[in-house]
N, C-alpha and C positions, 0 to 999 in steps of 0.2 A: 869737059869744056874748060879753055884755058881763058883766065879773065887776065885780060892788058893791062899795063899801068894805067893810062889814061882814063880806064874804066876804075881805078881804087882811087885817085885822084880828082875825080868827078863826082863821085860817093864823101869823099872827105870833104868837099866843097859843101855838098847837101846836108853832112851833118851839123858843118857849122854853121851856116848859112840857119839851121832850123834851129839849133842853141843860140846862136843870137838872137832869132825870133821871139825864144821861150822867154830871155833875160830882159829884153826890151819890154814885151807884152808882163811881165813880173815888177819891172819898177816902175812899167807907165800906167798902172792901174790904180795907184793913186788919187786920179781926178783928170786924166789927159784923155783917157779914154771912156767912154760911159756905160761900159761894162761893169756888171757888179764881179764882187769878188768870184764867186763859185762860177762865172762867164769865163773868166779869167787863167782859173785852176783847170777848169774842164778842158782848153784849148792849146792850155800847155802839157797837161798830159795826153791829149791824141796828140801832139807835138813829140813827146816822148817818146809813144808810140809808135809812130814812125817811124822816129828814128831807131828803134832797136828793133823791128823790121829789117830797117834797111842793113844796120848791123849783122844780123843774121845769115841774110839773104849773103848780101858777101863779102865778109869778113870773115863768118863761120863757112861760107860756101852751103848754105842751106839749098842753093839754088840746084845745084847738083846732086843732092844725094839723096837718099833712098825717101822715099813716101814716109816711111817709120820712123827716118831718123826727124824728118818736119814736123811730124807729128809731137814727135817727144819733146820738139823744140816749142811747141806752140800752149802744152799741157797748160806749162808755167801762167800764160796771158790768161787762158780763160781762167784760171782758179784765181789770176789779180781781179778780174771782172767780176767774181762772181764776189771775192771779197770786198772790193769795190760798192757793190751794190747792197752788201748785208750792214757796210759803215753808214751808208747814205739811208736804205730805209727806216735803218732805226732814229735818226733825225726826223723822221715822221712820224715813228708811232714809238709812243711815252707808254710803259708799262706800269 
């Protein structure tokens, strides 16, 4: 499946369009927005996450190619998620 320019060009819009989201939502947290900080952190990285979805998908052409090769591409996300979650719970529990 051959992807258009107009379709890399529409993708390059959405990444920036979401980086300036993350930069805006990063310095307006301050006191403009009534978000606490960890509101703030959590919403730019699914912001990030997105965006290296969408990266993937077609930049690397993920969209096209084998089940295995997604898969391999996807390993990396859960193991941030799960390291993710092993940073966060031990902010809970003090040993």
């Amino acid at each position: 499946m051959q992807i258009s320019q107009r379709t890399y060009v529409v993708i390059g819009i959405w990444l920036a369009g979401l980086m300036l989201l993350g930069v805006v939502l990063s310095e307006a947290s301050g006191g403009i927005l009534p978000l606490p900080k960890w509101g703030i952190v959590t919403i730019v990285l699914g912001l990030s996450t997105v965006k290296a979805g969408l990266v993937a998908l077609y930049y690397m052409h993920l969209q096209s190619d084998q089940r295995v090769l997604a898969w391999i591409a996807l390993v990396p996300f859960v193991l941030i998620a799960l390291a993710l979650g092993v940073v966060f719970s031990s902010a809970f529990v003090r040993l």
